[in-house]
C-alpha positions as CSV (number, residue, x, y, z in Angstrom):
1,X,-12.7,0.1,1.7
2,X,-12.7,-3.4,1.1
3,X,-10.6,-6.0,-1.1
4,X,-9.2,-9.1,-2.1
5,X,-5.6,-9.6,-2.8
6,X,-3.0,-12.1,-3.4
7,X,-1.1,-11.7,-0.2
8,X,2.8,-12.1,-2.2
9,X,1.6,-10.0,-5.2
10,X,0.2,-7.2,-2.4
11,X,3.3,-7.5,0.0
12,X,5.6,-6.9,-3.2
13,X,3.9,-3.9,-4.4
14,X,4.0,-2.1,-0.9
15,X,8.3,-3.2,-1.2
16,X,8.5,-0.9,-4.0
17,X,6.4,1.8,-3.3
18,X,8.3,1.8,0.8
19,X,11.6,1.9,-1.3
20,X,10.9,6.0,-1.8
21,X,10.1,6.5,2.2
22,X,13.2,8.1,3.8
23,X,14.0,5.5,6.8
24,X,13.4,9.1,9.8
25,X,12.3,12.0,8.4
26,X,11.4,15.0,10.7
27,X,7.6,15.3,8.3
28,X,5.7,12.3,9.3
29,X,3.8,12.5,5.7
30,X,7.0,10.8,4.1
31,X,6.5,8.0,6.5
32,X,2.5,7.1,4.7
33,X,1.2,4.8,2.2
34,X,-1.8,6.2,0.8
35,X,-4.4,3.1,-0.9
36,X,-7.0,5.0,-3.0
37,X,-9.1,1.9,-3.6
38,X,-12.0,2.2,-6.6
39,X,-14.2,0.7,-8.5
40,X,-11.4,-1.2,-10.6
41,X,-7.9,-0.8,-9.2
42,X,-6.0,0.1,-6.0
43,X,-3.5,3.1,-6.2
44,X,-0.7,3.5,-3.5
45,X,1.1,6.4,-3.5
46,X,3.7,7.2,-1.1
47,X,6.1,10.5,-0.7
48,X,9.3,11.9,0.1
49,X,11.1,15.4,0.0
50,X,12.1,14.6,-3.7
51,X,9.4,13.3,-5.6
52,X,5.9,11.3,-5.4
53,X,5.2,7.5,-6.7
54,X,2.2,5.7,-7.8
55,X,1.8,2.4,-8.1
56,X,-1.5,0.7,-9.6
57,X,-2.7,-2.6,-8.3
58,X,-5.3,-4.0,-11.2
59,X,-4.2,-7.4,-11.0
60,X,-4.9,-10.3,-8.3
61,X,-7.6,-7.9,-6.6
62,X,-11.3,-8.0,-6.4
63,X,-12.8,-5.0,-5.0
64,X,-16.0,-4.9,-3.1
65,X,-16.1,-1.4,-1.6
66,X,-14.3,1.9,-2.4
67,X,-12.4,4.1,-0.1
68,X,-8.7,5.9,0.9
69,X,-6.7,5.4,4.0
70,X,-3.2,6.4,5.0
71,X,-1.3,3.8,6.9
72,X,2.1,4.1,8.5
73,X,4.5,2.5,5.3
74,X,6.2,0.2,8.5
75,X,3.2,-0.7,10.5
76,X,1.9,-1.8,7.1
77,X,4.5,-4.2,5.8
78,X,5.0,-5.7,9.5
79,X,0.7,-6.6,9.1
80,X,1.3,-7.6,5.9
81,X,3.9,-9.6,6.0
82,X,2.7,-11.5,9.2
83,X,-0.4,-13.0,8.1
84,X,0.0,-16.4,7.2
85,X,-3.3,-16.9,4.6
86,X,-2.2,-16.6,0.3
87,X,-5.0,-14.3,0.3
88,X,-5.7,-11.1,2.2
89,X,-9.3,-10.3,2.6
């Protein structure tokens, strides 16, 4: 997987999506962010013991290859919000 993204735009969609994840949880799935990244958009979806969110990223995002990873909802906002370029790549 592999995209371009407007680092604020990117940062603030992971705030809302992380605004579902219980802050401990004994199932460690409640603590992921999944990024399904295709062809055209990047879904995140996160969990908790209530309900499920999607969010769709279509905007300020070029994709160049497709591909899923779950990342720790913390260990991704703390990257995120540490790197210093407008754009991540």
């Amino acid at each position: 997987m592999k995209f371009n993204i407007n680092k604020k735009y990117f940062f603030e969609q992971l705030k809302k999506i992380s605004s579902i994840i219980p802050n401990s949880s004994p199932n460690p799935l409640y603590e992921q962010i999944l990024l399904d990244c295709s062809e055209n958009q990047l879904d995140l979806y996160a969990i908790n013991e209530i309900m499920g969110v999607k969010i769709i990223v279509d905007k300020n995002i070029e994709i160049n290859n497709s591909g899923k990873i779950s990342v720790s909802a913390k260990l991704l906002l703390g990257i995120v919000e540490k790197i210093n370029d407008e754009k991540i790549l």
